[in-house]
C-alpha positions in Angstrom: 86.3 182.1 -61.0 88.6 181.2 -57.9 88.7 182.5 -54.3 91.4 182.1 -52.5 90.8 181.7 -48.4 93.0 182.6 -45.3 95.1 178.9 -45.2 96.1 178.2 -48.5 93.3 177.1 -50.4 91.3 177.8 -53.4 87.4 177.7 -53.4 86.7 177.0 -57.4 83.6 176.0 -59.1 83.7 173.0 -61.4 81.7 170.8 -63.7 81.7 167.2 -63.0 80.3 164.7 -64.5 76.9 163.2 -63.3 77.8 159.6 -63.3 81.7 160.3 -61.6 79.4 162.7 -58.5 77.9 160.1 -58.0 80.4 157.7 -56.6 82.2 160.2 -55.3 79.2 161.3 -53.1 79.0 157.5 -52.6 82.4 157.0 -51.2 81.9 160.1 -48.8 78.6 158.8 -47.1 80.2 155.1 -46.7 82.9 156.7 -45.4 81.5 159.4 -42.9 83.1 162.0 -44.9 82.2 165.1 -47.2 82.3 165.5 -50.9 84.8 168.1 -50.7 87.6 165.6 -48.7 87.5 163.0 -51.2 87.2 165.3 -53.9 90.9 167.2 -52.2 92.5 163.4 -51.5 91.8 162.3 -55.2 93.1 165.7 -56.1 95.8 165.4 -54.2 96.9 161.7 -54.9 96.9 163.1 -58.4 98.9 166.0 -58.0 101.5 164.3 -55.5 102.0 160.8 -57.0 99.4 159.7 -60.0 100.8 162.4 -62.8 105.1 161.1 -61.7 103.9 157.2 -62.1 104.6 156.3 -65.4 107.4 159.0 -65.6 109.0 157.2 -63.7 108.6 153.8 -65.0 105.7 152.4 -62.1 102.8 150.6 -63.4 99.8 148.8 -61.8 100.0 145.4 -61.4 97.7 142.9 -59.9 99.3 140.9 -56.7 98.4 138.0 -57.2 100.8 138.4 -60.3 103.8 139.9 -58.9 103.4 137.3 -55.9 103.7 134.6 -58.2 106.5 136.3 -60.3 108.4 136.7 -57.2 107.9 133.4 -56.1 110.0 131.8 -59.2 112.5 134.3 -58.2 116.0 133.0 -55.6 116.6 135.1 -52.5 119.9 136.1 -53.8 117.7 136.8 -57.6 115.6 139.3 -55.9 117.9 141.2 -53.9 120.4 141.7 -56.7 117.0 142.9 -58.8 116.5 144.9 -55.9 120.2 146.4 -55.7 120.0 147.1 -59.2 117.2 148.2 -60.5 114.3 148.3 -58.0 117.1 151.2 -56.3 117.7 153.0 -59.3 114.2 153.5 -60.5 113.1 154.5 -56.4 115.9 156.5 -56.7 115.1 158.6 -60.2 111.3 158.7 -58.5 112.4 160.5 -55.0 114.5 162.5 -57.0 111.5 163.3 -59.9 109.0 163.8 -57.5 111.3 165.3 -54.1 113.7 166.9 -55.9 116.4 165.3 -53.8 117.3 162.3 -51.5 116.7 162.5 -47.8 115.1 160.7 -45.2 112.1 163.1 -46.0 111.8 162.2 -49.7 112.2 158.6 -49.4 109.6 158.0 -46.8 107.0 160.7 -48.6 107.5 158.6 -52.1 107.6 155.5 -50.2 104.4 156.1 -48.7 103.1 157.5 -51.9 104.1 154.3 -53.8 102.4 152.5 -51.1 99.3 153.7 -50.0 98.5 154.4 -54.1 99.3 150.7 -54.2 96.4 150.3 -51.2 99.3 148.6 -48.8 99.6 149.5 -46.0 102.2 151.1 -44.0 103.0 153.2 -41.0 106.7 155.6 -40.4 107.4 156.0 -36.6 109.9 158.6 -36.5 111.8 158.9 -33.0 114.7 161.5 -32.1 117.5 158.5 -33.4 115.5 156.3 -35.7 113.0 155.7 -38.1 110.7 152.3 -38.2 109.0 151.3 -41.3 106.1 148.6 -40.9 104.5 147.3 -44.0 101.1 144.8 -43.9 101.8 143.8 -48.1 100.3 140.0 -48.1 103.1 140.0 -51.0 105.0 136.7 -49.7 108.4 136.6 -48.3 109.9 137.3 -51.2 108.6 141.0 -51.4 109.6 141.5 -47.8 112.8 140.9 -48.9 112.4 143.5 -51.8 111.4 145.4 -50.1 113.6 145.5 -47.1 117.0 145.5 -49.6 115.9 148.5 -51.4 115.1 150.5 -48.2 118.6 149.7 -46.9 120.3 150.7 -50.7 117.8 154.0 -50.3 119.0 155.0 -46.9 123.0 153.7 -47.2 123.0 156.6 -49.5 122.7 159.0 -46.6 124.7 156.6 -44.3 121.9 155.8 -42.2 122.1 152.3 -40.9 119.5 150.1 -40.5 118.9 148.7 -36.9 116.9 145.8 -36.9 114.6 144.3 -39.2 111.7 141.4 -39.4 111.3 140.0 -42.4 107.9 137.9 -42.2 105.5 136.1 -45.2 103.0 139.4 -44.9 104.7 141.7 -42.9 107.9 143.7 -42.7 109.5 145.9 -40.0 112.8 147.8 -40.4 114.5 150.2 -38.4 117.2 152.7 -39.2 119.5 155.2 -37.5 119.1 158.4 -38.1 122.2 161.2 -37.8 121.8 163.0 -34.9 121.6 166.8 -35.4 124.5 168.5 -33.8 123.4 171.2 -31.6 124.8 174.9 -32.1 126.8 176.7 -29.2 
């Protein structure tokens, strides 16, 4: 039986198993929170991001791994990758999850992909620009992943990047964004 409240959400009753309450009511007491908020952000991960994954063709891998993989790999090597496919299959994943590519899509599956992957990353949108800054502790060779399939995403639209910093753990990249013409 479901209730449905005044701002959009459902009050349901469910069974859960005794062993899976447990952690969850774990994880809410380490982490000040309630039952009910970790319950709604596993809920929701699922519903925005963990049910597209494989889909789309993501997988979990573990970073030390993909660090090392990456290491083996040119500048030039992972850019091209990057170009090619690393674009294509962001691409088909902003389109399968967003329905279309915009500035809006790409940063909502980019932070999807991201904070599912536990790196972090913060978007600071101003009136002309967005700002991406990722802490990844992937290596260099990540950044630089990273950074080439940001600027394939967002050529699409025409927006230029600005600026970027490419760093060993760190990356920061700016791009323009079109400025909305105003109506007479």
């Amino acid at each position: 039986m479901s209730k449905s409240d005044n701002v959009g959400s459902i009050s349901t009753t469910i069974r859960i198993p005794k062993d899976v309450y447990e952690k969850i009511e774990f994880d809410a007491s380490s982490n000040n929170s309630h039952i009910s908020t970790v319950i709604n952000n596993i809920l929701r991960k699922y519903a925005t991001w963990d049910m597209f994954v494989s889909d789309v063709g993501f997988m979990y891998m573990q970073k030390p791994l993909l660090r090392a993989l990456f290491d083996k790999i040119s500048d030039k090597d992972i850019a091209q990758i990057s170009k090619t496919i690393g674009y294509a299959r962001t691409r088909d994943a902003i389109l399968f999850i967003g329905g279309k590519v915009s500035v809006k899509t790409i940063v909502h599956v980019v932070k999807l992909w991201l904070t599912s992957s536990k790196i972090p990353i913060r978007v600071i949108e101003k009136d002309n620009s967005i700002e991406f800054i990722v802490q990844h502790n992937l290596g260099k060779k990540w950044s630089i992943y990273f950074v080439t399939l940001l600027k394939e995403l967002f050529s699409e639209l025409k927006n230029p990047f600005i600026e970027e910093d490419i760093e060993d753990h760190t990356v920061e990249i700016t791009f323009a964004l079109k400025t909305k013409k105003k109506k007479k």
